[in-house]
C-alpha positions, 0 to 999 in steps of 0.5 A: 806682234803681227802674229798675235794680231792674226791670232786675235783676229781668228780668235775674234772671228771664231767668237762671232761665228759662234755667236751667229751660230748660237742666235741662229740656233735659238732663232731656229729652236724658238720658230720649231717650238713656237707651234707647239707653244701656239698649239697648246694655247689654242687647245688650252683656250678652248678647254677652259672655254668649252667647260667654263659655260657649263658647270655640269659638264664641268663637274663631271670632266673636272673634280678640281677645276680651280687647278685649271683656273676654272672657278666661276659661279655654276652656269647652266647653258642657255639656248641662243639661235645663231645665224650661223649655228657656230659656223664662224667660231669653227672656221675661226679655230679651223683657221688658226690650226691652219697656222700652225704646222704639225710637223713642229709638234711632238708626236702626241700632240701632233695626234691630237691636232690631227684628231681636233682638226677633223673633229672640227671639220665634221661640226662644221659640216653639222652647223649646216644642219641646225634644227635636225638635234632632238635635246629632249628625245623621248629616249635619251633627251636633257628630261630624263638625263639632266635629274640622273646627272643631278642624282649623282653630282658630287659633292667634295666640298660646299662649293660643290652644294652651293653649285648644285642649288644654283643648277637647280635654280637655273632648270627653268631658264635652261628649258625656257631656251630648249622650249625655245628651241623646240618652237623653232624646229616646228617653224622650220617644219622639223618637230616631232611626231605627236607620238614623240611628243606625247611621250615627252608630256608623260615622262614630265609629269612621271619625272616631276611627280608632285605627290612625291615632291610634296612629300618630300620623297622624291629621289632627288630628295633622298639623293641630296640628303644622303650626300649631305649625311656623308658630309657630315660623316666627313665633318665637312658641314654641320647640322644647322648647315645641313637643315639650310641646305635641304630647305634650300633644295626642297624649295628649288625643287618645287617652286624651280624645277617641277614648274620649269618640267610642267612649262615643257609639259605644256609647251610640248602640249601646245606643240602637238600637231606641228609635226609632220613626220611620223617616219624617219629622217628621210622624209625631211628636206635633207634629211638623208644628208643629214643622216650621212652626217650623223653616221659619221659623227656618232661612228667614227668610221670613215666609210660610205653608207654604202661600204658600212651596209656592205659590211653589216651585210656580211656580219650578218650572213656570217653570224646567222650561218654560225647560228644555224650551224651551232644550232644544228651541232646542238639541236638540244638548246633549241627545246631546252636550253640550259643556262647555269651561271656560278655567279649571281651576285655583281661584285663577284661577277666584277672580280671573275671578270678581273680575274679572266682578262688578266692574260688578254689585257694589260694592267693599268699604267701605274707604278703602283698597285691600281685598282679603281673603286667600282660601286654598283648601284640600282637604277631609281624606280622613277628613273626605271622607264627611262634609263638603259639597262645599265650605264657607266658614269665617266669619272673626272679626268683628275679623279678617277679612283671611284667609279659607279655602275647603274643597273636597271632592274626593271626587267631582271636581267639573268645571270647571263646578261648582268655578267656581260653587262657588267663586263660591256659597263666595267671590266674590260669595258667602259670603266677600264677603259676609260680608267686605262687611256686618262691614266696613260694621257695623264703621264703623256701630257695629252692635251685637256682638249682631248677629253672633250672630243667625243667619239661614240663608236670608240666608246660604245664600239670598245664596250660591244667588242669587250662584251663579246669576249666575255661570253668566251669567259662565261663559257669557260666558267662553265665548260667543264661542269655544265658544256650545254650551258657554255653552248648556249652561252655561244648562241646567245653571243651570235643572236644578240649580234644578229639584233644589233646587226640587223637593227643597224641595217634597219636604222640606214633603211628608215633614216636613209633609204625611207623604210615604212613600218609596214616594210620594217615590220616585214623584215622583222617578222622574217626573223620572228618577230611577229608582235605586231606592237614588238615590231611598231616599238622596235620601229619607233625607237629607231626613229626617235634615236637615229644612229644609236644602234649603229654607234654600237655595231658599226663601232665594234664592227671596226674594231674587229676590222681594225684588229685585222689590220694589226694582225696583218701587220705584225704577223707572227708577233701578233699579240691580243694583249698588245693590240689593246694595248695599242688601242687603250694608249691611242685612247678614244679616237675616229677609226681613220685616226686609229688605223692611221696610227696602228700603221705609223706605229707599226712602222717605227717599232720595225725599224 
């Protein structure tokens, strides 16, 4: 009896320790898990909350948003001046990131709470500078890019219709809130030059022309009929549905949004004469700093402007000794170069492009065979003064089967430049790579947030680096049958890189360092340019686009010093195509993330 009391008891204590055990178990699980479920709130949160007060950024980043709970009315967003310029909200996030430990994360997300946490941490640094953005540049501002985004909205559905015309009706409220804007930038001293000004004048009257509005011709006409006509292809509409909507749309355009450009047209009129800086950032109260700020956020890399010159300064030592010695093998291209292209047409240019890249870059990470739908298309000739040479619109991150490359054909590109066009806007670049790194998020799980975490010197820096290789591919096109042309393929590769390299060193010296015209044109005319209107264009671009270059040039120039690090790294199991790879599935990302990354990897795949 005493015997079978012994044994229940230890029986009975057993139970208990197990039961301790499995509480305390559980108890450690759920306080290890409960980060990660922490975290994925928070970013889960401030996706639906980044996209859901703006419809065209929702649009272009979702093709079916209600799969996220994303179903509102269309909302363009209005400008509203904040004391603080959003300090609080990021300090508020920044605080409950601080709160969770990302240690507790698994390694993906533990990335992205790294990347979030400095891409926060920069904002915040920026909301010191509210009034120093420039949203309707003469280059690149919401005038010329708000028609483009309309030009190409998609429609999948009649929701999407319904949400384009409300956009359409809402044009004037959104510049109401930028001219609103733009008045208190005058206040504070910091409006455009009047040079600046009067370009944004024009571009408004030439953008919104009446003559072709009137007529019903405009582009933003014939865009939304031609969607409508493959709606109804589609059997999605009829014709009495179709009629509605190109009254609807005719009517928004004319009585909406040429009113809302002409308002801009008159606001930038009156505004004439505010400005008092005809130069760069320098000569505003902290614009240096302001600038410092810039460069980091536009490049992503973490170095001191005075490590980034340093590194400019050697690229362009390097290339132009490369340049003159190539020159001097090849003294030929200097009285007639010889530039014979086999392809002329784009979509044979694509596929070549394909065909090239195989052995240097790795297919798409699908099960299946996956390959991207690539339409090219022509730049509008409204649209031609104030578009790039060529750009890539980004698909929906849901969707991303079809993808569309603009050409602008305004200054006829040769068959050269449209081949390495082609390859920086498609093949290896933006499209495949923006196609590879959402696939691979997609199968990972990669938190949403990390589509909208922007990063302009991977992006653009990718594209410059993929455009460089493709000069070799040309090369090989025409190696045997025409070797002068792949020499002055060469030559063009390294001048082309001496242009950005100089122009991103010039951007320093009149944003950072004060450079005057004068002084710019001096630097300009030792490398022969000596139009003087050449030089006064080159110097006004740079200052109504502070950083643009230098998120290019700097951008590659890191991915080649990034590419350095992985050789010195994997020595003798150094591989081209494994390095892309590495960069591809890390997907876009600020260069000390990516270098911090390549070492942390490189240290689990040795053990």
């Amino acid at each position: 009896m005493f015997l079978k009391k012994k044994i229940f008891q230890k029986q009975w204590s057993f139970y208990i320790a197990l039961f301790l055990f499995l509480i305390l178990s559980i108890s450690a699980l759920y306080l290890l898990t409960n980060d990660s479920r922490k975290f994925r709130k928070l970013s889960e949160t401030l996706f639906v909350s980044e996209l859901s007060s703006n419809t065209l950024s929702l649009h272009y980043t979702l093709a079916y948003p209600e799969n996220y709970g994303l179903n509102s009315e269309a909302i363009l967003p209005f400008y509203q001046f904040e004391e603080d310029n959003g300090k609080s909200d990021l300090q508020t996030t920044l605080d409950r990131l601080s709160q969770i430990s990302p240690k507790h994360l698994n390694e993906n997300d533990a990335y992205t709470y790294k990347l979030l946490v400095r891409y926060l941490n920069l904002r915040l640094k920026g909301s010191d500078y509210a009034f120093f953005s420039e949203p309707l540049s003469p280059s690149s501002g919401m005038q010329s890019g708000l028609p483009i985004l309309l030009a190409d909205y998609t429609f999948r559905n009649t929701k999407d219709v319904e949400d384009y015309l409300r956009i359409l009706d809402q044009t004037d409220t959104y510049f109401d809130g930028l001219i609103q804007y733009e008045n208190q930038k005058a206040s504070q001293g910091l409006f455009m030059s009047d040079t600046s000004a009067e370009k944004i004048v024009s571009q408004c009257s030439y953008i919104m022309d009446k003559n072709a509005l009137s007529s019903g011709e405009h582009f933003l006409h014939v865009t939304f009929e031609e969607r409508l006509n493959e709606m109804l292809k589609k059997g999605l509409i009829d014709e009495n549905q179709k009629s509605k909507w190109l009254s609807e749309n005719d009517r928004l355009l004319t009585t909406v949004m040429e009113p809302a450009y002409e308002k801009v047209s008159d606001a930038f009129t009156l505004l004439q004469g505010s400005g008092n800086n005809n130069m760069g950032l320098y000569y505003y109260p902290d614009g240096s700093s302001y600038y410092e700020y810039l460069l980091a956020s536009t490049t992503g890399s973490p170095r001191s402007i005075k490590d980034i010159k340093s590194m400019l300064f050697q690229d362009f030592q390097q290339n132009y000794s490369a340049l003159l010695a190539f020159l001097g093998q090849y003294p030929e291209l200097l009285s007639d170069p010889i530039s014979a292209f086999p392809y002329s047409d784009p979509e044979e240019m694509i596929k070549d492009l394909q065909n090239r890249m195989s052995s240097d870059f790795p297919s798409f990470p699908v099960e299946e065979d996956f390959t991207p739908a690539c339409t090219i298309k022509s730049v509008s000739p409204a649209m031609e003064n104030y578009c790039s040479p060529a750009y890539y619109l980004t698909p929906p991150i849901d969707d991303m089967s079809n993808n569309i490359i603009y050409i602008n054909h305004k200054n006829s590109p040769d068959a050269l430049t449209l081949y390495t066009t082609l390859a920086h806007e498609g093949y290896p670049g933006h499209l495949y790579q923006t196609v590879y790194s959402q696939l691979h998020m997609n199968q990972q799980n990669t938190s949403a947030i990390r589509y909208l975490l922007h990063y302009g010197g991977y992006v653009e820096g990718w594209a410059l680096y993929v455009e460089n290789l493709s000069y070799y591919y040309a090369q090989m096109l025409v190696k045997e049958s025409a070797p002068s042309s792949a020499a002055w393929f060469e030559a063009c590769r390294l001048n082309r890189n001496l242009q950005l390299c100089l122009f991103s060193l010039i951007d320093i010296a009149i944003h950072y360092e004060g450079a005057t015209p004068s002084q710019v044109k001096a630097i300009l005319k030792q490398i022969g340019i000596n139009d003087p209107n050449s030089a006064s264009a080159v110097y006004q671009y740079i200052v109504e686009e502070p950083t643009t270059y230098p998120k290019y040039y700097v951008g590659f120039l890191e991915f080649l010093s990034l590419k350095k690090e992985a050789q010195d790294l994997w020595g003798e199991e150094f591989d081209l195509k494994r390095f892309h790879e590495f960069v591809l599935e890390t997907g876009p990302s600020d260069f000390q993330s990516l270098s911090e990354q390549l070492h942390s990897s490189s240290i689990i795949s040795s053990r």
